[in-house]
KETINU-544682 format. One line per field, with one value per residue (C-alpha): residue number from 1; x, y, z. Coordinates in Angstrom, 1 decimal, m for minus. Layout:
N
num = [NUM;...]
X = [X;...]
Y = [Y;...]
Z = [Z;...]
***
This chain:
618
num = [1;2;3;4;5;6;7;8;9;10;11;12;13;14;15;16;17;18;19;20;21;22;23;24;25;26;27;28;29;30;31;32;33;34;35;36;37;38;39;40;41;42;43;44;45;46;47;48;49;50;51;52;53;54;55;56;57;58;59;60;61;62;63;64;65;66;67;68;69;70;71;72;73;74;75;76;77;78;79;80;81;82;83;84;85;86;87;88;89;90;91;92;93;94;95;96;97;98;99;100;101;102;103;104;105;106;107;108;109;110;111;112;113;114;115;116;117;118;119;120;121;122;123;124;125;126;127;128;129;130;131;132;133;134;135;136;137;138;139;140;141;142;143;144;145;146;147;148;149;150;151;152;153;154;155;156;157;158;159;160;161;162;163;164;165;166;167;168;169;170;171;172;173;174;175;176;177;178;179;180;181;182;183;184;185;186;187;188;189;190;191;192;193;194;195;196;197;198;199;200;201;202;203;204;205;206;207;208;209;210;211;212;213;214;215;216;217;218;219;220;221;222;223;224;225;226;227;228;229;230;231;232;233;234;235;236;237;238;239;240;241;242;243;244;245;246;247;248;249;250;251;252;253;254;255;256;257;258;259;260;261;262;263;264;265;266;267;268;269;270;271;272;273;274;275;276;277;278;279;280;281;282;283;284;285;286;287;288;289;290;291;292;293;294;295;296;297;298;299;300;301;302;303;304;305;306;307;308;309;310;311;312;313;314;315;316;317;318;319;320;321;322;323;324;325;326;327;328;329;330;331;332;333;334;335;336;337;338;339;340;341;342;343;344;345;346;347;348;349;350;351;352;353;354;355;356;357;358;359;360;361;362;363;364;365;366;367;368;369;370;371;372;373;374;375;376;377;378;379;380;381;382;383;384;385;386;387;388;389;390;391;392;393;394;395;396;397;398;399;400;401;402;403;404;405;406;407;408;409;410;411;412;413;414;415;416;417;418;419;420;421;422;423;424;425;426;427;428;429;430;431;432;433;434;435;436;437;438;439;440;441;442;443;444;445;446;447;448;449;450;451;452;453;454;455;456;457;458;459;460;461;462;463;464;465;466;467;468;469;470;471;472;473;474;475;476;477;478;479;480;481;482;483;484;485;486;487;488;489;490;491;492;493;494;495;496;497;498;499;500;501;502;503;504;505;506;507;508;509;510;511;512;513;514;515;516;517;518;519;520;521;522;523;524;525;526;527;528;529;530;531;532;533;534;535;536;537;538;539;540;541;542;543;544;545;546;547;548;549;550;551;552;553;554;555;556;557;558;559;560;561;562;563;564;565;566;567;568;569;570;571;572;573;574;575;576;577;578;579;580;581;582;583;584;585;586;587;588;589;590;591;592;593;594;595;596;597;598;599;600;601;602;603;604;605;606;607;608;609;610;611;612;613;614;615;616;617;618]
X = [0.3;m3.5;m3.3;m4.9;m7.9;m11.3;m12.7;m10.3;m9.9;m13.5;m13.2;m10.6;m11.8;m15.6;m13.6;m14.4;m11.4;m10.6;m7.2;m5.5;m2.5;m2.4;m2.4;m0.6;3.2;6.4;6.0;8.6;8.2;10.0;10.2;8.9;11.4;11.2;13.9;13.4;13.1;12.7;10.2;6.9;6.3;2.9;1.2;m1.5;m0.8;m3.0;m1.2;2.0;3.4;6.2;6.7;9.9;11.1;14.8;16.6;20.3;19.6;19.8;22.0;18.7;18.5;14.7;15.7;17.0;13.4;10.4;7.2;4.5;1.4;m1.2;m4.4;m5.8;m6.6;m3.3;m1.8;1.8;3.9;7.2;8.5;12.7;14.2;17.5;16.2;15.7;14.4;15.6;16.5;15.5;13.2;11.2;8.4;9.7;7.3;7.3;4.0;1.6;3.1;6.8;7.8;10.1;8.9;10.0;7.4;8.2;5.6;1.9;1.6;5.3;5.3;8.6;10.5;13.8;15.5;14.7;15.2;15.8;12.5;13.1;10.9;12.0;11.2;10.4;9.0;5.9;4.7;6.7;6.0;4.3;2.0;1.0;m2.1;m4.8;m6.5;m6.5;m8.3;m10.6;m11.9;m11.9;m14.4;m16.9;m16.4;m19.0;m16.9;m19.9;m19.9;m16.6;m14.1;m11.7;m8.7;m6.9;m3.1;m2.1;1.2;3.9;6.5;9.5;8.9;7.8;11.2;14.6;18.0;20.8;22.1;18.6;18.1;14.7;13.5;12.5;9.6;10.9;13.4;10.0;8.9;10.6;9.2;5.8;4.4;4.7;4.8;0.8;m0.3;1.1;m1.4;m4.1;m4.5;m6.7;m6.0;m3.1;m3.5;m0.4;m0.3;0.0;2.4;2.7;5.5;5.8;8.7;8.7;9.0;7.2;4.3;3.9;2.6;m0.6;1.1;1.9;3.4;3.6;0.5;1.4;4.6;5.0;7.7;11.6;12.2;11.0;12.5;11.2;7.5;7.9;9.3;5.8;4.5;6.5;5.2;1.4;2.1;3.3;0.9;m2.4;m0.6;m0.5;m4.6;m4.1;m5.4;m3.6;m5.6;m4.1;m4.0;m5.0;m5.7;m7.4;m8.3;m5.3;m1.5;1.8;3.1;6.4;7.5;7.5;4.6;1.3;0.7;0.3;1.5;1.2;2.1;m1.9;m4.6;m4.7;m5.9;m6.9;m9.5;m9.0;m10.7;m8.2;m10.4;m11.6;m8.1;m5.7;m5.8;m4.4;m4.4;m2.7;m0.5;m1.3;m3.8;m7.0;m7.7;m10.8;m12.7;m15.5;m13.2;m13.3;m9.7;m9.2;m11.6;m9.9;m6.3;m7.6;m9.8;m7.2;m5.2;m7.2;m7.7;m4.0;m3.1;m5.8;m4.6;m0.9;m1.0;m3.4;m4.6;m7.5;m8.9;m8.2;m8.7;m9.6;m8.3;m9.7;m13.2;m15.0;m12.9;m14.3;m17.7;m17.3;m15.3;m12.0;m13.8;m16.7;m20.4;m21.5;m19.8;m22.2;m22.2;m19.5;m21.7;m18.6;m16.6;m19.5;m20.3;m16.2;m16.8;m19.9;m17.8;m15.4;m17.0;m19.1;m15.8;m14.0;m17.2;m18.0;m14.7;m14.4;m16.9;m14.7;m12.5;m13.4;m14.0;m12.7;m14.3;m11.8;m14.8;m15.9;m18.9;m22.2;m22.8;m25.8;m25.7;m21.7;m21.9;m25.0;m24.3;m24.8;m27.4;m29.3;m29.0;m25.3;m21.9;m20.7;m18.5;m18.4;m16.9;m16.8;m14.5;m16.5;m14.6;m17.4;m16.5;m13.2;m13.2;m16.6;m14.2;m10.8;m12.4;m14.3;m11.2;m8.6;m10.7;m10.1;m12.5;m13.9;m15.2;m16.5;m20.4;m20.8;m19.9;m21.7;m22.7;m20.0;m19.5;m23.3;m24.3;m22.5;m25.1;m27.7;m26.6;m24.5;m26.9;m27.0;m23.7;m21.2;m18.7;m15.0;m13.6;m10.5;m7.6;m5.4;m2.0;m3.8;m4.7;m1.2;0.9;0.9;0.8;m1.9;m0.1;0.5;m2.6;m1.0;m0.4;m3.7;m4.9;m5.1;m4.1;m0.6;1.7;m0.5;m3.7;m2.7;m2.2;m5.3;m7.4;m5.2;m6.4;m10.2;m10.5;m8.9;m11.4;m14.2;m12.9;m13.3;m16.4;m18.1;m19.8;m18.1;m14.8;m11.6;m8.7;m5.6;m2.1;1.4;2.9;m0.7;m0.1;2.7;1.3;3.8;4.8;6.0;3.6;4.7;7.9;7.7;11.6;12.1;11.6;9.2;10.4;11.0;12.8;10.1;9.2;12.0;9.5;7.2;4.4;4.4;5.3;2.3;0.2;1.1;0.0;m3.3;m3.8;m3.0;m5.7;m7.8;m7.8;m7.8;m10.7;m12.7;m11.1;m12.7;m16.2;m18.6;m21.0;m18.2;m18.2;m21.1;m24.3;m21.8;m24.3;m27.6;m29.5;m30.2;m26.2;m26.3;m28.1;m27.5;m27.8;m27.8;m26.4;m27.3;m25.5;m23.4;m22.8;m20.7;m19.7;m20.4;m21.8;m22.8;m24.3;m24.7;m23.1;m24.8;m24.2;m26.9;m27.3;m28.1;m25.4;m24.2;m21.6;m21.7;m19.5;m18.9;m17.0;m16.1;m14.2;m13.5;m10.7;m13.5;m14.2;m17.6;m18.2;m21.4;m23.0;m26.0;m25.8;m29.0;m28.3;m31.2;m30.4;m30.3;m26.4;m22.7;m21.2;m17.3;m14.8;m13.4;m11.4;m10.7;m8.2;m7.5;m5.6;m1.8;m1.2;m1.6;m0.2;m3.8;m4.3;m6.2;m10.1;m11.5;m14.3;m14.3;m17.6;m21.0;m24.0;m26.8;m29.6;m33.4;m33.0;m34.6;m32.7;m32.2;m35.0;m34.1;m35.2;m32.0;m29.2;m25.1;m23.0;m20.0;m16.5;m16.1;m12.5;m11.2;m10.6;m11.6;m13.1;m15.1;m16.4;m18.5;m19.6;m22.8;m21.9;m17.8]
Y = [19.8;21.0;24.7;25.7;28.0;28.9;26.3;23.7;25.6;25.2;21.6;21.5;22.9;21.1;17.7;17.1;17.5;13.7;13.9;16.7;14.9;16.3;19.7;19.6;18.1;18.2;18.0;17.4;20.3;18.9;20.5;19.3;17.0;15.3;17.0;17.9;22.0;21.9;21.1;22.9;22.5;23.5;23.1;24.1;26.2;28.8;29.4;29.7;33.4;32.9;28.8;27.9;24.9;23.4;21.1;19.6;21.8;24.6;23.8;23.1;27.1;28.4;31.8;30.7;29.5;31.4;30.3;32.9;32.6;32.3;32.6;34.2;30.8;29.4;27.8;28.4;27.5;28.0;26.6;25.7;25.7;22.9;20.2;17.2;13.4;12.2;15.7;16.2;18.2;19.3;22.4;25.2;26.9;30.0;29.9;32.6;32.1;32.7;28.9;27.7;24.4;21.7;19.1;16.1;17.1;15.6;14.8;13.5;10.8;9.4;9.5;8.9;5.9;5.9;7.0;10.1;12.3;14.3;13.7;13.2;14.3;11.3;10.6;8.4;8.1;6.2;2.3;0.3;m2.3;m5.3;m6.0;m4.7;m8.3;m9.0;m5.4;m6.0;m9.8;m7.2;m5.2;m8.0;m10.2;m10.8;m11.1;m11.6;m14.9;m15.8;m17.6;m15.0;m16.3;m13.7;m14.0;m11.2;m9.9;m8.1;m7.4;m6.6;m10.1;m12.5;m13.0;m10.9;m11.6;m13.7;m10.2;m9.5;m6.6;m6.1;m7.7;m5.3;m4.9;m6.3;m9.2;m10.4;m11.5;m14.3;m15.9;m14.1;m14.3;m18.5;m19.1;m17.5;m19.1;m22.8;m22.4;m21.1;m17.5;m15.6;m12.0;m10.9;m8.2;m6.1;m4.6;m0.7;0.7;4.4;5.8;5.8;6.1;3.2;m0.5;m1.9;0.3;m1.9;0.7;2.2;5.4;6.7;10.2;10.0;8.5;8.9;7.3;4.1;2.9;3.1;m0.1;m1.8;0.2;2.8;3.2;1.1;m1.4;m1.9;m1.7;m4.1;m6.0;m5.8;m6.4;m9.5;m10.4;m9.5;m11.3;m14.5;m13.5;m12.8;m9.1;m7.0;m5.2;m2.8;m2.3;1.7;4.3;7.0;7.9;8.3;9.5;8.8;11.8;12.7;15.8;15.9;14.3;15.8;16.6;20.3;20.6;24.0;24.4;24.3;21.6;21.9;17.8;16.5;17.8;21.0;19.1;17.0;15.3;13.4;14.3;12.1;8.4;7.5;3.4;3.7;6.7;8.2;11.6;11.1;12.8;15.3;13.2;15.8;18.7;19.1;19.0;16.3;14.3;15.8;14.8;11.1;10.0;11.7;9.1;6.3;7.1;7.8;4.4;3.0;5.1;5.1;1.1;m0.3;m1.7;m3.7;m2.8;m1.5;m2.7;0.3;0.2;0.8;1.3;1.8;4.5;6.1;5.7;6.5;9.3;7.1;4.4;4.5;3.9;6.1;9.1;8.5;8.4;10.7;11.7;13.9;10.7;8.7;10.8;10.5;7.1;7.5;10.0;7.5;4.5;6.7;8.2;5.2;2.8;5.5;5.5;1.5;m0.3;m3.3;m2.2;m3.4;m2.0;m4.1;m2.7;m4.1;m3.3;m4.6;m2.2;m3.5;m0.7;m1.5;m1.3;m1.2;m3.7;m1.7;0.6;4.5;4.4;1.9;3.8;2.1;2.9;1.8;m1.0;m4.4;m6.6;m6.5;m8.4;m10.8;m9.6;m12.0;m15.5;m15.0;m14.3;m17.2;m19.5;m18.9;m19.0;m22.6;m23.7;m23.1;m25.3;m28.6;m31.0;m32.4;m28.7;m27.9;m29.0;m26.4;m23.6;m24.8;m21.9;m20.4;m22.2;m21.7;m18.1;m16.9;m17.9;m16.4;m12.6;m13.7;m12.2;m9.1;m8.0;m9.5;m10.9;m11.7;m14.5;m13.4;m14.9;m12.2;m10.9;m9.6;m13.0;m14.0;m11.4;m9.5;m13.0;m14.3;m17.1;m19.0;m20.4;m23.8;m23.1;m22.3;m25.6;m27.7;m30.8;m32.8;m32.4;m34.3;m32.8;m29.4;m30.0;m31.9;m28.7;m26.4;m28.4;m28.8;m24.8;m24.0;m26.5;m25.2;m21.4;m22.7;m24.3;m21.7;m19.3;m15.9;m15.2;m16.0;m14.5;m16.0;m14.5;m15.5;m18.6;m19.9;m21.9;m23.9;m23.8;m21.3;m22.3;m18.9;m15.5;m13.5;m11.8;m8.3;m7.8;m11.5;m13.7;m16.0;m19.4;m21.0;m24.1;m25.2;m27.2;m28.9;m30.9;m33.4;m32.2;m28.6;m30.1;m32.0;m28.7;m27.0;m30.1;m30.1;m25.9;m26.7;m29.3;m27.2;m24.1;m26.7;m27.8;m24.4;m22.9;m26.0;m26.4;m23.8;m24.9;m23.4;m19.9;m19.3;m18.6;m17.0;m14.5;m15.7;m17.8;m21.1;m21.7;m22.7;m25.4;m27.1;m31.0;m30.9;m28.0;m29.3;m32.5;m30.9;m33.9;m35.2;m32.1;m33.2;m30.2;m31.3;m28.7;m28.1;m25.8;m24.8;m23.3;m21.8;m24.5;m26.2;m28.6;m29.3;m30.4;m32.1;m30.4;m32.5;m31.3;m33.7;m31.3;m34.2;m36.7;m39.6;m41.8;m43.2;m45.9;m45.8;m42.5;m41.5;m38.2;m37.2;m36.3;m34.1;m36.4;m39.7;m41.0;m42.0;m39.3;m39.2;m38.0;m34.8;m33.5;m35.4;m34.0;m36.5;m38.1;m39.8;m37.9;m34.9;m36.4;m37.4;m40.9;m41.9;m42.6;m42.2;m43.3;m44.8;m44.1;m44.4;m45.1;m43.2;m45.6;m45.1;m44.4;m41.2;m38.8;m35.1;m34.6;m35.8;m39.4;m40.1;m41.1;m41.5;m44.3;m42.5;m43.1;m39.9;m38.9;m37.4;m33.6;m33.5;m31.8;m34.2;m33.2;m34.7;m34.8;m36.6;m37.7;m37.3]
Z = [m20.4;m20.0;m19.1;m15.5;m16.5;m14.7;m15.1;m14.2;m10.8;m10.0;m11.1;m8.9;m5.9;m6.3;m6.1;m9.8;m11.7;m11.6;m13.9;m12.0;m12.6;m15.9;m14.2;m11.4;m10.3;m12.8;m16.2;m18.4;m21.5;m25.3;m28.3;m31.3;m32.3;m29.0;m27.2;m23.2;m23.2;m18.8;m16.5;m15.3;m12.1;m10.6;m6.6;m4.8;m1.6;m0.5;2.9;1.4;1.5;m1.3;m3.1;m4.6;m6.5;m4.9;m5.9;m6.8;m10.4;m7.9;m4.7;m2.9;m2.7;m2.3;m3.5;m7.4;m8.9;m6.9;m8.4;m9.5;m8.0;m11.0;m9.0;m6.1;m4.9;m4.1;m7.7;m8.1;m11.1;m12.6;m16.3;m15.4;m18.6;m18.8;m16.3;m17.0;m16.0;m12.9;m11.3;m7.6;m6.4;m2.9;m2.8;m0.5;1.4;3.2;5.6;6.6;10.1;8.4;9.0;6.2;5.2;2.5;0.8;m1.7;m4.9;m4.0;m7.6;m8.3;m10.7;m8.8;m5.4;m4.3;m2.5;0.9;3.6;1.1;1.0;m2.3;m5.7;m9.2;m12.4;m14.5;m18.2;m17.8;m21.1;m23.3;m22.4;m25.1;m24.0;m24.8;m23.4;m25.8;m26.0;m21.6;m21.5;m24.3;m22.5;m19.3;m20.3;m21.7;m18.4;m16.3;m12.7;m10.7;m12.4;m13.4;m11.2;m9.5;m6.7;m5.7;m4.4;m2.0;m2.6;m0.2;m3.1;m0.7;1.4;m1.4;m2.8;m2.4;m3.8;m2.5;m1.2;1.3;m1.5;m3.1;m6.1;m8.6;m10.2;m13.5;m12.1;m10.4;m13.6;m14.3;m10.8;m10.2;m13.1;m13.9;m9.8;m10.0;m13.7;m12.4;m9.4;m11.1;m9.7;m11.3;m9.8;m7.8;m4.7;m4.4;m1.0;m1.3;m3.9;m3.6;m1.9;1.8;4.2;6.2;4.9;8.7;7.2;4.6;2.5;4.5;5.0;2.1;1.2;m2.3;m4.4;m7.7;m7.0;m7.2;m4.7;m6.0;m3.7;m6.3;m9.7;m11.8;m13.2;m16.3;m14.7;m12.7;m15.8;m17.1;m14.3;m15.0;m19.0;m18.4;m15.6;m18.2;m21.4;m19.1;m18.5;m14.3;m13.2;m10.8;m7.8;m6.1;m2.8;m2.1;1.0;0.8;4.5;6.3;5.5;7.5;9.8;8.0;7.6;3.7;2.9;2.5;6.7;7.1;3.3;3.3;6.7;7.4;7.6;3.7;3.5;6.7;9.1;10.6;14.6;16.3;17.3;14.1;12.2;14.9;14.1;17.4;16.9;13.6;14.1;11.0;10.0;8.8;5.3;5.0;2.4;2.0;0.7;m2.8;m3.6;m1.4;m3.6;m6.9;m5.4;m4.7;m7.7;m9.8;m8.2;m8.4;m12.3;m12.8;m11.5;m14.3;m17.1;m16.7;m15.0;m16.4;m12.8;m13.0;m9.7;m6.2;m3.0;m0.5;2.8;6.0;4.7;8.1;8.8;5.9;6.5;10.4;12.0;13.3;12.2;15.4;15.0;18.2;15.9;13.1;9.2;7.6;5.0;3.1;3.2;2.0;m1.0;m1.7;m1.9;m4.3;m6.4;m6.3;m8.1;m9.9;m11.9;m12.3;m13.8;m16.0;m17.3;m17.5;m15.9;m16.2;m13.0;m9.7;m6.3;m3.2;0.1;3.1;5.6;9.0;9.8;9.0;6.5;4.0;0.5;m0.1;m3.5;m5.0;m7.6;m6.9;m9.1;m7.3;m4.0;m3.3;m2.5;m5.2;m4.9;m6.5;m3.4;0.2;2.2;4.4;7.5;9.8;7.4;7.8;11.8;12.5;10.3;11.9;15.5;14.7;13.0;16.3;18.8;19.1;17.4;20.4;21.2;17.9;18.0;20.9;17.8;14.9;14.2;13.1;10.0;9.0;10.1;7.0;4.6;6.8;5.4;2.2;0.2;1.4;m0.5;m3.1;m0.7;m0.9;1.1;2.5;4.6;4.3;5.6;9.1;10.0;10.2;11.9;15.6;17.4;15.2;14.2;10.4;8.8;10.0;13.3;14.0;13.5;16.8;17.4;16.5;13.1;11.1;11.8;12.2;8.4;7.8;9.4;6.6;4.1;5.4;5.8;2.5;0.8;2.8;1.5;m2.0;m2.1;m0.2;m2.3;m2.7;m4.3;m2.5;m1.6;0.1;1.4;0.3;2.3;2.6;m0.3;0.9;4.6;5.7;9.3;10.6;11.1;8.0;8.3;6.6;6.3;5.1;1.6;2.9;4.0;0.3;2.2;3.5;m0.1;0.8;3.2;1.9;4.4;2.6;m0.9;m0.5;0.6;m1.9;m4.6;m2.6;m3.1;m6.8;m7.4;m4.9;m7.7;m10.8;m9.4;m8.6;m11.6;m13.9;m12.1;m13.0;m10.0;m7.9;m9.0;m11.2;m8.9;m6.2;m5.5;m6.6;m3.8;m6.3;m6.6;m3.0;m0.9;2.5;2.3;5.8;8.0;11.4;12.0;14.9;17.0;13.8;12.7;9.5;6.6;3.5;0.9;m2.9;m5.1;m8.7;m11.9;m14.0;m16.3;m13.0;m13.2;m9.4;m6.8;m3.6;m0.7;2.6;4.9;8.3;10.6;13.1;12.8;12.9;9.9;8.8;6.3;4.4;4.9;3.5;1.5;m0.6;m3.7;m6.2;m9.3;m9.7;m11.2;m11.3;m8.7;m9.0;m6.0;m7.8;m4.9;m1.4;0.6;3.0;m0.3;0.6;m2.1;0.2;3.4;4.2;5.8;2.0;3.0;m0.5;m2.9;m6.2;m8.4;m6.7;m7.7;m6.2;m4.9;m4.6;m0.6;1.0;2.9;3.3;1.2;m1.7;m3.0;m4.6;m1.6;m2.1;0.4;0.5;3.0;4.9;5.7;8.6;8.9;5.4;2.4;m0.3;m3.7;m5.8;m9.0;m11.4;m14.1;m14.3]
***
């Protein structure tokens, strides 16, 4: 263990000393032959009067192992000779207003079951990984121009045991792991891992960040996890939040018995909608606590990126404009990126944001934030509104499927369809659709294919696969039966050739975010409600999108085309293969016909409530 000197304290305290989990927590102490000698354990807590260690070792008594105070600033330790991994642990604090108070260990590598609250003393090193080649491709990758769909995970509802039990995170490997390579998944989103009390939480309130949740197993076993997930080439994001912590009484709320992380004013500390405590983002060992964190999780897990929660509440006092910037916050955020990319460039910031912010996907050095993507919070809620009306309805919101590209450019954009569309009475993916059985799946299908061939990388929750029928279920599997019908079997064949086909077309992915991958053939056709558009790569080879979100068929429309050609049908999902009514084309000659603007022209059968690719040359 690094020894707490001077200078680490002023590290510490200026929010720079970014592995302070080397310094801080329980550390188990060995000999040199290996053999456990006791643990150190070591907290900050400047309003504590007197700190002890308790635990099982000592009858839970606060009096057996007082810890001595090392620096005028508030760092206790104590070496306990004789303990060893797994024992049970809580802080004991007596407070400058003589409260006795007991904290689970900010820094704890482990927790107990819950609903117990205690920490454990736990070996991390010791896994040996098998990864070297994923993380050396990693850091020569090029993600603004690769192909990237992302799977977001809930590991306690994807899959539990015969008993209702959790999976853990090493009996999920078997069925994770080949479940995400047979789709084609490139990245998978794991909703918050670090310890937190509640499972309806589902992980935004966290008590314990270095922790990785003992629903799931023990720390290797997550690693175990990931291994297996990067030999079979798929990255793991993780989803992570650093503005706001759960309430509970052993967690890091009034840790010391005063404001020690969050803001000392009510008034921006209280996250009344969420019930949770807002951190103080611009204190220095807030910032130290949290990109410790953030680098702990890459060093220790390997993760290949995080997802940050609740950005606008970040950038924004409780998350309101009218409040103004929070400039500490924002500089956290700079601090942030600027520490992890200069420790591997190659791991990715996910900004879950709603705010209008400028600037989130430029680097600091460019006068950014620092992130690499931003959720496009206004696709995903434009798309799902145009999507829920009733075709008839539809040309009077045109918009709504074409205002996106107006401002694409702007930032590096994820396209999500994540687990908050499809809870609190929002409704399945599915069931959002209008109309009867048949076309409620026929709209899935034409807003997943629209997802994919719009440019921006894409992200969709578990269930939407199979076009899960019920609102996900937190304390449920999901509903696996349901491939026991041919109407989801056949969704889930059509998602499959959906991401075979964006995983094998460059045109799809490549020019994401440079304006000559992407051109309308014709956005304006909104008595139809036909869009037709382009999609390049950058050796300027092309696809043709059309999208019909009606349930009328045309015969013989005219599509200009840049390139005169053979054009192939690569994906159609109004296939029967699909449970689509089969309105499909066979190779087509372009024809010397203007239209669109182009002097080349394509006859092509459009399909109802459908999404059309084509292809020169296939």
């Amino acid at each position: 263990m690094v020894k707490i000197d001077e200078s680490t304290l002023y590290l510490f305290h200026s929010g720079k000393l970014h592995q302070a989990y080397k310094h801080f927590g329980a550390h188990i102490v060995k000999d040199k032959s290996g053999s456990v000698k006791g643990v150190t354990f070591t907290t900050y807590a400047p309003n504590a009067k007197i700190a002890s260690v308790v635990g099982e070792f000592n009858n839970w008594d606060s009096r057996t192992h007082v810890m001595k105070k090392i620096d005028e600033s508030g760092v206790y330790s104590l070496f306990i000779e004789g303990i060893n991994e797994w024992a049970r642990y809580k802080y004991c604090f007596v407070t400058s207003d003589n409260d006795t108070i007991f904290k689970a260990d900010p820094y704890a590598f482990f927790s107990d079951y819950r609903s117990e609250t205690a920490s454990k003393v736990y070996d991390l090193d010791g896994y040996d990984w098998n990864d070297t080649d994923y993380l050396k491709n990693r850091k020569n990758t090029n993600f603004l121009e690769t192909n990237m769909a992302i799977y977001e995970l809930h590991l306690g509802s994807w899959k539990k045991k015969p008993d209702g039990n959790f999976n853990k995170y090493n009996e999920l490997v078997d069925h994770l792991v080949p479940y995400l390579k047979d789709h084609g998944f490139t990245h998978v989103e794991i909703m918050p891992l670090a310890e937190h009390p509640l499972d309806e939480s589902w992980g935004y309130q966290a008590t314990g960040y270095f922790s990785a949740t003992s629903r799931y197993g023990v720390p290797k076993d997550l690693c175990y996890l990931i291994d297996s997930l990067h030999q079979e080439n798929i990255g793991v994001i993780l989803d992570w939040v650093p503005s706001h912590i759960s309430k509970d009484d052993h967690g890091l709320y009034k840790y010391d018995g005063s404001f020690l992380y969050e803001y000392e004013s009510e008034d921006i500390r209280v996250n009344e909608i969420w019930g949770t405590i807002n951190l103080n983002l611009g204190k220095g060992i807030v910032r130290s606590f949290l990109i410790s964190n953030a680098r702990f999780w890459m060093e220790y897990f390997h993760i290949d990126g995080f997802r940050i929660d609740a950005v606008s509440n970040i950038l924004y006092y409780l998350g309101d404009q009218t409040k103004g910037v929070n400039e500490g916050a924002l500089e956290f955020l700079k601090q942030l990126s600027y520490s992890i990319k200069s420790n591997d460039n190659s791991v990715l910031l996910f900004a879950e944001d709603s705010s209008t912010f400028a600037n989130l996907t430029k680097s600091v050095d460019e006068g950014g934030v620092g992130f690499d993507f931003k959720w496009n919070m206004g696709w995903m809620n434009d798309s799902l509104n145009y999507f829920s009306k009733d075709p008839i309805y539809r040309k009077y919101h045109h918009n709504l499927i074409n205002f996106a590209m107006a401002y694409h450019y702007s930032e590096k954009f994820i396209l999500p369809l994540s687990h908050d569309e499809v809870v609190h009475g929002k409704r399945s993916l599915v069931e959002k659709m209008p109309g009867d059985y048949w076309q409620k799946f026929a709209n899935y299908r034409a807003l997943l294919g629209f997802q994919f061939t719009h440019p921006g990388k894409k992200l969709i929750f578990m269930g939407g696969e199979f076009a899960h029928m019920h609102e996900w279920k937190d304390k449920e599997e999901l509903d696996w039966h349901l491939y026991e019908y041919p109407m989801h079997q056949k969704a889930n064949i059509f998602v499959k050739d959906l991401l075979k086909t964006y995983n094998g077309n460059p045109c799809l992915y490549e020019c994401d975010y440079y304006p000559e991958g992407f051109k309308w053939i014709d956005s304006d056709n909104l008595n139809q409600s036909i869009f037709s558009y382009l999609r390049y790569d950058k050796s300027g080879g092309f696809c043709v999108v059309v999208l019909n979100l009606t349930p009328m068929v045309y015969e013989d429309y005219l599509i200009g085309v840049p390139k005169k050609g053979l054009y192939k049908e690569i994906l159609n999902s109004d296939l029967s293969k699909y449970s689509g009514s089969n309105i499909y084309n066979e190779l087509i000659h372009s024809s010397n016909q203007t239209s669109h603007g182009y002097l080349q022209a394509i006859k092509i059968k459009i399909a109802p409530l459908a999404v059309q690719i084509f292809k020169l040359g296939e």
